[in-house]
TIRO-2110 file (N, C-alpha, C; in Angstrom, 1 decimal):
// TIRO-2110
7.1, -8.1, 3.6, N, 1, A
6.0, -8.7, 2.9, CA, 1, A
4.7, -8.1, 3.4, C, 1, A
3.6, -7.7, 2.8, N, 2, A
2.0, -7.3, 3.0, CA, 2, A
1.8, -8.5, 3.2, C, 2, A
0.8, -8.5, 3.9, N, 3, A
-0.4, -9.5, 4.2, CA, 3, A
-1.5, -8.8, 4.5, C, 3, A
-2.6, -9.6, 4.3, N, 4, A
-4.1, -9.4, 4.6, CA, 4, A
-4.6, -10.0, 5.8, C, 4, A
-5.2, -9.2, 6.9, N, 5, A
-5.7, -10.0, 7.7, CA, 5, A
-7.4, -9.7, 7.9, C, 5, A
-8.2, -10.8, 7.5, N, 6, A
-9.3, -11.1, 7.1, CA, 6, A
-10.5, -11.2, 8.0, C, 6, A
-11.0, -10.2, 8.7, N, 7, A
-11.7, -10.3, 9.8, CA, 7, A
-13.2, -10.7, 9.5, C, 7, A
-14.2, -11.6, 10.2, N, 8, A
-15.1, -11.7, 9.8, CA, 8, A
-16.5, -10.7, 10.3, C, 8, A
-17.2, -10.4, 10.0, N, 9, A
-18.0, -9.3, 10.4, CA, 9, A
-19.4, -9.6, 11.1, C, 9, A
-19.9, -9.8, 12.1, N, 10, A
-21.1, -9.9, 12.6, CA, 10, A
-22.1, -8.5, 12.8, C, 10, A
-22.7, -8.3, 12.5, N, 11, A
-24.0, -7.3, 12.3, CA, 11, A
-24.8, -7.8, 11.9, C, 11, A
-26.2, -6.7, 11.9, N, 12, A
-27.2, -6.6, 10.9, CA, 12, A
-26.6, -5.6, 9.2, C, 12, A
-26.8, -4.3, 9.6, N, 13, A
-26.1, -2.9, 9.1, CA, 13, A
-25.7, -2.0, 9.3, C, 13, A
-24.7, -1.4, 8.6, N, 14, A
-24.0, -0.4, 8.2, CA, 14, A
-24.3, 0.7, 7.5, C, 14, A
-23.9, 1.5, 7.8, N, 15, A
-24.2, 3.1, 6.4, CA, 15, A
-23.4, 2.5, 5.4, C, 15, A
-24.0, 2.7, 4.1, N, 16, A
-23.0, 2.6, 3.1, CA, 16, A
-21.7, 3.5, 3.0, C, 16, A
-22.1, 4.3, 3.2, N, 17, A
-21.0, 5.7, 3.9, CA, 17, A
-20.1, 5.4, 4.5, C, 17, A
-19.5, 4.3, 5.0, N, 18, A
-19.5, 3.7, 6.8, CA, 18, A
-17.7, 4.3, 7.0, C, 18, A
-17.1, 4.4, 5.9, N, 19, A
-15.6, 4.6, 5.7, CA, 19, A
-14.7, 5.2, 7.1, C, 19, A
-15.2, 6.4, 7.1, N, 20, A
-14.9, 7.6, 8.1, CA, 20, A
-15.6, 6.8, 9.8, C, 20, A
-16.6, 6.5, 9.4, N, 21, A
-17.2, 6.1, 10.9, CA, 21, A
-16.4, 4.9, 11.1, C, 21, A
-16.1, 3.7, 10.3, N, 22, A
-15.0, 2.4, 10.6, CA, 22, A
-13.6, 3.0, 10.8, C, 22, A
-13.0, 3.9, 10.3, N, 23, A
-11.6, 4.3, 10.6, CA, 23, A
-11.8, 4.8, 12.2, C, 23, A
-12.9, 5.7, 12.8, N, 24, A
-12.7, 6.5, 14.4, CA, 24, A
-12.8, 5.2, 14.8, C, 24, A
-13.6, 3.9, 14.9, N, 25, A
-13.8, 2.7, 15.3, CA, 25, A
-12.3, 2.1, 15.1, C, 25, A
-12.0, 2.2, 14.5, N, 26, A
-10.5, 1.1, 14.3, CA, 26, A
-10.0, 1.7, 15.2, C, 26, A
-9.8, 2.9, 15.1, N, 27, A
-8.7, 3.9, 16.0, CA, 27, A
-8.7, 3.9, 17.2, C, 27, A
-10.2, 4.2, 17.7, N, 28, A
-10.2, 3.8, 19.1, CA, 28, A
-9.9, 2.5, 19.8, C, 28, A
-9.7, 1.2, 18.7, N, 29, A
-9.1, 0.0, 19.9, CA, 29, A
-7.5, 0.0, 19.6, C, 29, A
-7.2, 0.3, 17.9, N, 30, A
-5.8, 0.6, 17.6, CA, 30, A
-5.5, 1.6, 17.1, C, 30, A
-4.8, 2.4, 18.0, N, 31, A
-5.2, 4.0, 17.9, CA, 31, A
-3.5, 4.4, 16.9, C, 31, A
-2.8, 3.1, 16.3, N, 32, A
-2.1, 3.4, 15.1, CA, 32, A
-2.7, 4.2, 14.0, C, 32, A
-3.8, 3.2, 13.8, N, 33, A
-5.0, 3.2, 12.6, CA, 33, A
-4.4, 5.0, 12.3, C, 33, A
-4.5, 5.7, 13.5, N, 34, A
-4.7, 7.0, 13.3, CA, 34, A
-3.5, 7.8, 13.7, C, 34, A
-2.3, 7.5, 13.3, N, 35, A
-1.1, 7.6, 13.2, CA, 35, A
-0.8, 8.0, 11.3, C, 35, A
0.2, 9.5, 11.0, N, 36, A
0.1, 10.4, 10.0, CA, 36, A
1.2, 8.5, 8.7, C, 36, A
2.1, 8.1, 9.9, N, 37, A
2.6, 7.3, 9.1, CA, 37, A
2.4, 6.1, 9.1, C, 37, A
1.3, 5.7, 9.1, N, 38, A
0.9, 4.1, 9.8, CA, 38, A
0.9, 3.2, 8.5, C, 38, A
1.6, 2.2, 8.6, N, 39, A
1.1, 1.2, 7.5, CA, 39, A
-0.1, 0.5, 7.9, C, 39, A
-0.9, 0.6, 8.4, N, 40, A
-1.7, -0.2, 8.3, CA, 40, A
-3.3, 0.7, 7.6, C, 40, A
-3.3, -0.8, 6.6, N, 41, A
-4.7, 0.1, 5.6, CA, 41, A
-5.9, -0.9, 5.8, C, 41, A
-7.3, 0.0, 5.8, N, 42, A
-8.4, -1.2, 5.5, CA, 42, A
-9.5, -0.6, 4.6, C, 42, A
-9.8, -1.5, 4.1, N, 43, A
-11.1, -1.5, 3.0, CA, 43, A
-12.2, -1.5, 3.8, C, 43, A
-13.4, -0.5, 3.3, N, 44, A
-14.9, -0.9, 4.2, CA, 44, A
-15.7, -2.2, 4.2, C, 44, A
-16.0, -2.3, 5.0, N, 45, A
-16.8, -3.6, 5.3, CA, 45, A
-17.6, -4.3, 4.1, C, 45, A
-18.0, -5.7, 4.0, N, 46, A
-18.6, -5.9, 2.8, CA, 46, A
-19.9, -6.2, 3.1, C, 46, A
-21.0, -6.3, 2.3, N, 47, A
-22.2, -6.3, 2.2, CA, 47, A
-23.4, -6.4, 1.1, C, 47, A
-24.0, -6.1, 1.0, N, 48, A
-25.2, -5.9, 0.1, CA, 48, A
-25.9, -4.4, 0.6, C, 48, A
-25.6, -3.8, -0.6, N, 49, A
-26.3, -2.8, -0.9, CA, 49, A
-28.0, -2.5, -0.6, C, 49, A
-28.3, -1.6, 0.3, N, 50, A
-29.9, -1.6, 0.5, CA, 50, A
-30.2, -0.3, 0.0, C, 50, A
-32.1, 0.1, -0.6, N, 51, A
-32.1, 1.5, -0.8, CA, 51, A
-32.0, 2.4, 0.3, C, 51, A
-32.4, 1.9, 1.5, N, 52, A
-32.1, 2.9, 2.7, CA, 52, A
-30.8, 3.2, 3.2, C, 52, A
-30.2, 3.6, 2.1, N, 53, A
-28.5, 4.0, 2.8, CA, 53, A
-27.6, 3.3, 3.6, C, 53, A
-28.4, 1.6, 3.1, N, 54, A
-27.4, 1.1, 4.6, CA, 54, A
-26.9, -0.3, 3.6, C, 54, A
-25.7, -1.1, 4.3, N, 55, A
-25.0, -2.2, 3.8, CA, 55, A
-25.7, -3.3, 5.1, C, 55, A
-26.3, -4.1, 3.7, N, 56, A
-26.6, -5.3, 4.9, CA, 56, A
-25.6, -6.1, 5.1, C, 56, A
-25.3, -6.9, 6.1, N, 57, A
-24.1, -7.3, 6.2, CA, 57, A
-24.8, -8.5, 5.9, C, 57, A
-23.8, -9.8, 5.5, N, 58, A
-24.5, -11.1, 5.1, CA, 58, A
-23.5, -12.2, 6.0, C, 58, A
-23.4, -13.4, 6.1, N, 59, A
-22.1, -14.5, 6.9, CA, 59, A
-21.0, -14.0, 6.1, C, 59, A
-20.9, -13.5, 4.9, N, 60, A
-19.9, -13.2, 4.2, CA, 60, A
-18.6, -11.9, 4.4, C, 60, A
-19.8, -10.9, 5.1, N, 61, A
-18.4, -10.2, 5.2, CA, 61, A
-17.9, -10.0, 5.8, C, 61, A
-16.8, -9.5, 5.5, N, 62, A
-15.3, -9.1, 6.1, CA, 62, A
-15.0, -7.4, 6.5, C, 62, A
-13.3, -7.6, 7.1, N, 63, A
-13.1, -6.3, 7.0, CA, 63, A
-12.1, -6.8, 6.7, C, 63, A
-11.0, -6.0, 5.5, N, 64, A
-9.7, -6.3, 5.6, CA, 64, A
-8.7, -5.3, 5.7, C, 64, A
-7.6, -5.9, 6.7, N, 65, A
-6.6, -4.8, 7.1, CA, 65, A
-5.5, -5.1, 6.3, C, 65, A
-4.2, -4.3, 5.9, N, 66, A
-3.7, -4.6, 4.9, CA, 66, A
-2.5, -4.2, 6.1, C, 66, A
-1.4, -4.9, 5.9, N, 67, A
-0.3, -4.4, 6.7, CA, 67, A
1.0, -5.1, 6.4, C, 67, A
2.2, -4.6, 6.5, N, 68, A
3.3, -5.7, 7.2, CA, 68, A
3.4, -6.4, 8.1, C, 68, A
4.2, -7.5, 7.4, N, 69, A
4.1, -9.0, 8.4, CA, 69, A
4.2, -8.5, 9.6, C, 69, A
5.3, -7.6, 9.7, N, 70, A
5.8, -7.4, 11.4, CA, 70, A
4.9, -6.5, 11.4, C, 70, A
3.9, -5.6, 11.3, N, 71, A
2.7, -5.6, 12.3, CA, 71, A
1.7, -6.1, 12.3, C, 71, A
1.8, -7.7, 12.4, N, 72, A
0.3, -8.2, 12.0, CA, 72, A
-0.4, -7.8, 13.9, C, 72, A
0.6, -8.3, 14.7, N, 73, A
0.5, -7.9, 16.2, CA, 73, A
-0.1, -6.9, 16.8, C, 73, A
0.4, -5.8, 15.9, N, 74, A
-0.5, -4.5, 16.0, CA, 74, A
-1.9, -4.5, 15.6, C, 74, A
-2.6, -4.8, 14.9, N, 75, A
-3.7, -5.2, 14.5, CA, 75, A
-4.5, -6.7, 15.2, C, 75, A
-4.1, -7.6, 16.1, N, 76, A
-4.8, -8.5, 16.7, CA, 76, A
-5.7, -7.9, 17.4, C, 76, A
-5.5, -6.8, 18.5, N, 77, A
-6.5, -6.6, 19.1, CA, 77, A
-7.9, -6.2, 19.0, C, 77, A
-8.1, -6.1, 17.8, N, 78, A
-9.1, -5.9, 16.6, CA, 78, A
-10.5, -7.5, 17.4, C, 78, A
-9.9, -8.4, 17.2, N, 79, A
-10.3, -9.7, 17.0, CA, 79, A
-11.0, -9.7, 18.9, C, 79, A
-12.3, -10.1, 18.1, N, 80, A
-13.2, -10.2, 19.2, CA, 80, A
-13.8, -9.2, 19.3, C, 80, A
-13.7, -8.2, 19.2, N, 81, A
-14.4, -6.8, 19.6, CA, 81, A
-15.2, -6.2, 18.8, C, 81, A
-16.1, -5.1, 19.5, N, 82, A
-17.2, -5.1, 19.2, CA, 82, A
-17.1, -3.3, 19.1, C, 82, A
-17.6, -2.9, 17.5, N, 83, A
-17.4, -1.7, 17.1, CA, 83, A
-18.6, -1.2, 17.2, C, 83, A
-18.5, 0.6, 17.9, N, 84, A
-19.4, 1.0, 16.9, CA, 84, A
-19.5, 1.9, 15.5, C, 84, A
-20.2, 1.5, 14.8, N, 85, A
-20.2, 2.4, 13.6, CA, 85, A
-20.9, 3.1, 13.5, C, 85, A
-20.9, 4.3, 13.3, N, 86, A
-22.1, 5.5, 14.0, CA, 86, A
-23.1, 4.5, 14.6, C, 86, A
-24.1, 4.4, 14.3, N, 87, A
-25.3, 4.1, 15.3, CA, 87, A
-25.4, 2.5, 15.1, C, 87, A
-24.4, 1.7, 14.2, N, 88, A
-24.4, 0.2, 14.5, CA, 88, A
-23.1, 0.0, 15.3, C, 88, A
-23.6, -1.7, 15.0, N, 89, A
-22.9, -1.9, 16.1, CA, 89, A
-22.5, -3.4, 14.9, C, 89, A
-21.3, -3.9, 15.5, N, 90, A
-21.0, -4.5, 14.9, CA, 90, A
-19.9, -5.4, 15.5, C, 90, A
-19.3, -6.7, 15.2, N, 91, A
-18.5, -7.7, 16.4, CA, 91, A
-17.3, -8.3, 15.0, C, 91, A
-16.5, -8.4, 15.7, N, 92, A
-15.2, -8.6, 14.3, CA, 92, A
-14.8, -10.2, 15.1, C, 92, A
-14.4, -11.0, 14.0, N, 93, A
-14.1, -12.3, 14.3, CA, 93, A
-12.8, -12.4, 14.3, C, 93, A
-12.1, -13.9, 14.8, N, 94, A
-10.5, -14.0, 14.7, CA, 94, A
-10.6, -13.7, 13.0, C, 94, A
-9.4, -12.9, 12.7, N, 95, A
-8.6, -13.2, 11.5, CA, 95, A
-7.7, -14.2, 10.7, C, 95, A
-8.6, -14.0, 9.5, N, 96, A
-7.1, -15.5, 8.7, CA, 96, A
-6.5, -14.0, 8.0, C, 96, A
-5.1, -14.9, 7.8, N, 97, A
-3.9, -14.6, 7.3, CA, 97, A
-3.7, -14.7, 6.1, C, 97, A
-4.1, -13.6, 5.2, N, 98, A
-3.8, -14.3, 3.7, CA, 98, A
-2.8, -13.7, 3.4, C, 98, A
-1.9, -13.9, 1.9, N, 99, A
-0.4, -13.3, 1.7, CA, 99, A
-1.4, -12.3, 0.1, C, 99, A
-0.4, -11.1, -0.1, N, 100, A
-1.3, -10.9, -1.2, CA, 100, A
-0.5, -11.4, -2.7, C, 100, A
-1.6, -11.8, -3.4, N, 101, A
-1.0, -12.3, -4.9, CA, 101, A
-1.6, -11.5, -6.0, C, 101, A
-0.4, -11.8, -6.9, N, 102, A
-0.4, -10.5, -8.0, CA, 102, A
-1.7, -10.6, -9.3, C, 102, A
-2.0, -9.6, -9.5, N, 103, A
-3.1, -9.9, -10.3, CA, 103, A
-3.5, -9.0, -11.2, C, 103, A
-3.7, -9.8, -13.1, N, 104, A
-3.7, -9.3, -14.4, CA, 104, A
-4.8, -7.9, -13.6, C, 104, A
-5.5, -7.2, -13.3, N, 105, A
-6.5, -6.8, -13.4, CA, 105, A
-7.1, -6.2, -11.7, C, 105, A
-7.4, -4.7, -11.6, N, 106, A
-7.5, -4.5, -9.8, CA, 106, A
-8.6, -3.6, -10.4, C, 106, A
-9.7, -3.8, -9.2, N, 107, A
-11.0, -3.2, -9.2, CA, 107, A
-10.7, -2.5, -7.8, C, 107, A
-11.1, -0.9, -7.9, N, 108, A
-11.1, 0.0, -6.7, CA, 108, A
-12.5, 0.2, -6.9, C, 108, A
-13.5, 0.0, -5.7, N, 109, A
-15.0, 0.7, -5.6, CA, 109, A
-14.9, 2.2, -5.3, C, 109, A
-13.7, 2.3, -4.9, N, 110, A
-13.4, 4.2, -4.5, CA, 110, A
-11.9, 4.7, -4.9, C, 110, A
-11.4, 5.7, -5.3, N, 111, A
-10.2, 6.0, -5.9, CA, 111, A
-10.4, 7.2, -5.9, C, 111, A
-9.5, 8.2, -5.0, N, 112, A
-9.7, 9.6, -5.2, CA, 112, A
-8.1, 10.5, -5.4, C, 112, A
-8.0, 10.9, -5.8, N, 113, A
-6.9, 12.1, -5.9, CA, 113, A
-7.4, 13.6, -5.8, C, 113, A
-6.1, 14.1, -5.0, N, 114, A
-6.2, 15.8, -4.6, CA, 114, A
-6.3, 16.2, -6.2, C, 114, A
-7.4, 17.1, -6.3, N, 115, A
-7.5, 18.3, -7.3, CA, 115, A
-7.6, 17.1, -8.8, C, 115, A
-8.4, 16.2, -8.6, N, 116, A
-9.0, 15.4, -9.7, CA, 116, A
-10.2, 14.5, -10.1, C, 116, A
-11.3, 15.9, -9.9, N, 117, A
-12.4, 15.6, -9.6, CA, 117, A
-13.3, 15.1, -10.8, C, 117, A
-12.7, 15.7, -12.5, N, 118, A
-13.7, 15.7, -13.4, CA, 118, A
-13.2, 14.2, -13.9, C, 118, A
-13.3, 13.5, -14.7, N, 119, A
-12.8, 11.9, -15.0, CA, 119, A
-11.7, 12.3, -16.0, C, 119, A
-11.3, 13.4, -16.8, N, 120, A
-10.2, 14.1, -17.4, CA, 120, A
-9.0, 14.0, -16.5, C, 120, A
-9.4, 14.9, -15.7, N, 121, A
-8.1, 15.1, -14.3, CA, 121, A
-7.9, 13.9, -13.5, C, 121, A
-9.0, 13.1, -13.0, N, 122, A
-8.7, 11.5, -12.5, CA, 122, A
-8.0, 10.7, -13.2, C, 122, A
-8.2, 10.3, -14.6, N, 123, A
-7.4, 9.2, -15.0, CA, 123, A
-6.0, 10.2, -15.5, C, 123, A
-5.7, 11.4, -15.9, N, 124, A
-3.9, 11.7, -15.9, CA, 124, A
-3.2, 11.4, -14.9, C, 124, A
-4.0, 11.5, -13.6, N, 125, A
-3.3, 11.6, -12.3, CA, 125, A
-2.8, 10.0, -12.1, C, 125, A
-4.1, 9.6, -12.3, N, 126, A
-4.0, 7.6, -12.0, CA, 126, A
-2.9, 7.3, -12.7, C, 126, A
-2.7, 8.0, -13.9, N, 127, A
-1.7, 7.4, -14.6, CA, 127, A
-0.2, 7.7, -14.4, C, 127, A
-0.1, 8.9, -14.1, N, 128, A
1.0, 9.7, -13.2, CA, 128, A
1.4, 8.5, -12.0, C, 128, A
0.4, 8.4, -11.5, N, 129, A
0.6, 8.2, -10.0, CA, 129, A
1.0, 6.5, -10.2, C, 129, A
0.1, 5.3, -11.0, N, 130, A
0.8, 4.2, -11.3, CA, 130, A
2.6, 4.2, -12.2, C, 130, A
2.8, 5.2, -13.1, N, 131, A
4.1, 5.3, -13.7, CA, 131, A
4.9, 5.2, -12.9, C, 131, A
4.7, 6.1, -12.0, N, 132, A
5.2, 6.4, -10.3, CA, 132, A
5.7, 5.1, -9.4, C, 132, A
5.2, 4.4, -9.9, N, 133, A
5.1, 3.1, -8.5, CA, 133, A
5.7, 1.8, -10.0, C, 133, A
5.7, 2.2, -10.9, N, 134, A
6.1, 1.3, -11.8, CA, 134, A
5.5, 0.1, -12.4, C, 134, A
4.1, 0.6, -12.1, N, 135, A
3.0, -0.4, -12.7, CA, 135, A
2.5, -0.2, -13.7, C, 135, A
2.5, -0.9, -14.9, N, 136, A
2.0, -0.9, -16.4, CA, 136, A
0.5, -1.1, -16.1, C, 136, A
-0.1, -0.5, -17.2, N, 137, A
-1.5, -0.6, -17.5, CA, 137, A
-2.3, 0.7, -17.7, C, 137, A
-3.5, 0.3, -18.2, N, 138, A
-4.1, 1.4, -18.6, CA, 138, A
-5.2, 2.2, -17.5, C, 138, A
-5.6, 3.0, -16.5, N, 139, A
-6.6, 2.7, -16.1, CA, 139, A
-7.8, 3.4, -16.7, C, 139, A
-8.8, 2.7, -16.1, N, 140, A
-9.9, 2.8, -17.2, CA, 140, A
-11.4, 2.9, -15.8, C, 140, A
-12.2, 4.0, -16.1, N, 141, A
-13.2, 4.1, -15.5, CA, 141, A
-14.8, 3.3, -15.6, C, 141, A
-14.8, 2.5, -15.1, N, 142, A
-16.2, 1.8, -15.4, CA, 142, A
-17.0, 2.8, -15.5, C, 142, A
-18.4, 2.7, -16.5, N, 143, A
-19.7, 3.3, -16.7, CA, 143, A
-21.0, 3.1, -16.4, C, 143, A
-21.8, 3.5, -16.0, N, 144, A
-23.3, 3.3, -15.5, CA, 144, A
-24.0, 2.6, -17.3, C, 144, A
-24.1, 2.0, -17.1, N, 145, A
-25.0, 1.0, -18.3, CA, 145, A
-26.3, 1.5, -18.5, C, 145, A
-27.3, 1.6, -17.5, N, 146, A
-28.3, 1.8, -17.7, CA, 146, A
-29.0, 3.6, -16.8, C, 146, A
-30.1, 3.8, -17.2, N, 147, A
-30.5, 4.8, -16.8, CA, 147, A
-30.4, 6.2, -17.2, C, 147, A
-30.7, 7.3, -16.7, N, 148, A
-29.8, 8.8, -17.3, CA, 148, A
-28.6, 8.8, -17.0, C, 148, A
-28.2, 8.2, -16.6, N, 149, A
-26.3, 8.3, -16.5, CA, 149, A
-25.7, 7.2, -17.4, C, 149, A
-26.5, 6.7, -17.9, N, 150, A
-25.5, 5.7, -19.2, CA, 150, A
-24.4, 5.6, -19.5, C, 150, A
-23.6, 5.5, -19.8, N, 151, A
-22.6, 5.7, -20.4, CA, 151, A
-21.1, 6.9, -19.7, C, 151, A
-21.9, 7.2, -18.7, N, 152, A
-20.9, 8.0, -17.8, CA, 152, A
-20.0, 7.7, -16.9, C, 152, A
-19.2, 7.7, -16.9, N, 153, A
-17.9, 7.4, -15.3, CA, 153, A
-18.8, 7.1, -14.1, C, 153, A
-18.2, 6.3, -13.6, N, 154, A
-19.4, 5.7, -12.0, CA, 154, A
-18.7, 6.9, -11.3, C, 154, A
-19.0, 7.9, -10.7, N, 155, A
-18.5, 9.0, -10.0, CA, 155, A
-19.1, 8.5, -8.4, C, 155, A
-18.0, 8.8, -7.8, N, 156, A
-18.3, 8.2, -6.0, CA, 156, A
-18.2, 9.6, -5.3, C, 156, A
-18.6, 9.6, -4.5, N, 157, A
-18.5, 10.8, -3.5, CA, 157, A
-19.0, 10.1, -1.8, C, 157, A
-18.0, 10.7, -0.7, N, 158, A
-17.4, 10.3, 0.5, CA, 158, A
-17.6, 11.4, 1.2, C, 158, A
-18.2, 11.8, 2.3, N, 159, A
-18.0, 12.6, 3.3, CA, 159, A
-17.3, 12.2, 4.5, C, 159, A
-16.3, 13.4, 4.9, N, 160, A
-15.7, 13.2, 6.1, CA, 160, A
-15.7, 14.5, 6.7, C, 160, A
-16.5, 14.4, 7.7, N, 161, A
-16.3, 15.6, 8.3, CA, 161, A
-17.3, 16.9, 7.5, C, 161, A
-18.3, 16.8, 7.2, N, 162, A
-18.9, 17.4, 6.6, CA, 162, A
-18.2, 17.6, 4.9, C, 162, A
-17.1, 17.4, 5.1, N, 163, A
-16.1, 17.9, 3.8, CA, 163, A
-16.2, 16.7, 2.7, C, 163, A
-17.1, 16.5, 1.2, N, 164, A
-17.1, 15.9, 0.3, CA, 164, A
-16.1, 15.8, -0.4, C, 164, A
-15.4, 14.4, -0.5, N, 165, A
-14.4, 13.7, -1.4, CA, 165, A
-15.5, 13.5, -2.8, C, 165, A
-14.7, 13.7, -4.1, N, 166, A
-15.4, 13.1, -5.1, CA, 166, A
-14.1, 12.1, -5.6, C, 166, A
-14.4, 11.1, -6.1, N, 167, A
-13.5, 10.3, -6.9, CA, 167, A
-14.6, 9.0, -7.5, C, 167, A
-13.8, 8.1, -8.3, N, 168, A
-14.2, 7.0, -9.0, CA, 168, A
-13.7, 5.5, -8.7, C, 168, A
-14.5, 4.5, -9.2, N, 169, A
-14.8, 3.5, -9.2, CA, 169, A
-13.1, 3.3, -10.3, C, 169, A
END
């Protein structure tokens, strides 16, 4: 069985960027994190968006690790400790234990695939790649509403390592 384990987040802020900088931070207390076959996954920290490139953090957010029951263990020592994320800093609370439940409808803020950069080549792949796992549905790229990008694919881009990921929302 997956489970979620739900850490709570103390800071001020974060880079919105923060992805790459939270994974060397995970790794250095659980240096699985950085292991080629590791089950254990996590989403970037949550927040509010600022214009200066940074996530404010609010009481609300979290970090969440996704893992098997049998390593929730491997991931405790997470709890209490105090990260840094490039130039923040940041304190992780005990974790709750959620189970995950299934659901009509999944929102990714980032989604990338090797060699599927233009929104043509991303959604064949997405679709390939859900057929693959035996999940029905369509996926479908949200659009910028307003501005000169109206009506276009929310296109994300990720650096790691000097090296730019593009993918979508």
């Amino acid at each position: 069985m997956t489970l979620e384990l739900v850490f709570p987040v103390a800071g001020t802020a974060v880079p919105t960027d923060h992805a790459y900088l939270l994974y060397a931070a995970l790794s250095g207390v659980v240096p699985r994190f950085h292991e080629a076959d590791t089950p254990l996954r996590f989403a970037p920290v949550t927040g509010v968006g600022a214009a200066d490139g940074q996530l404010r953090l609010t009481e609300h957010s979290v970090l969440r690790v996704r893992l098997p029951d049998d390593a929730v263990r491997v991931a405790l020592p997470l709890a209490g400790k105090r990260l840094a994320v490039g130039d923040a800093g940041v304190r992780l609370g005990v974790p709750a234990v959620r189970t995950l439940e299934p659901a009509a409808s999944l929102y990714a803020r980032l989604c990338t695939f090797k060699n599927a950069e233009t929104p043509e080549q991303f959604l064949a792949t997405a679709r390939l790649k859900l057929a693959a796992l035996g999940v029905s549905g369509e996926p479908q790229l949200p659009v910028h509403l307003e501005g000169e990008r109206a009506g276009q694919p929310r296109r994300r881009v990720v650096r790691v390592k000097g090296v730019v990921i593009v993918g979508y929302a």
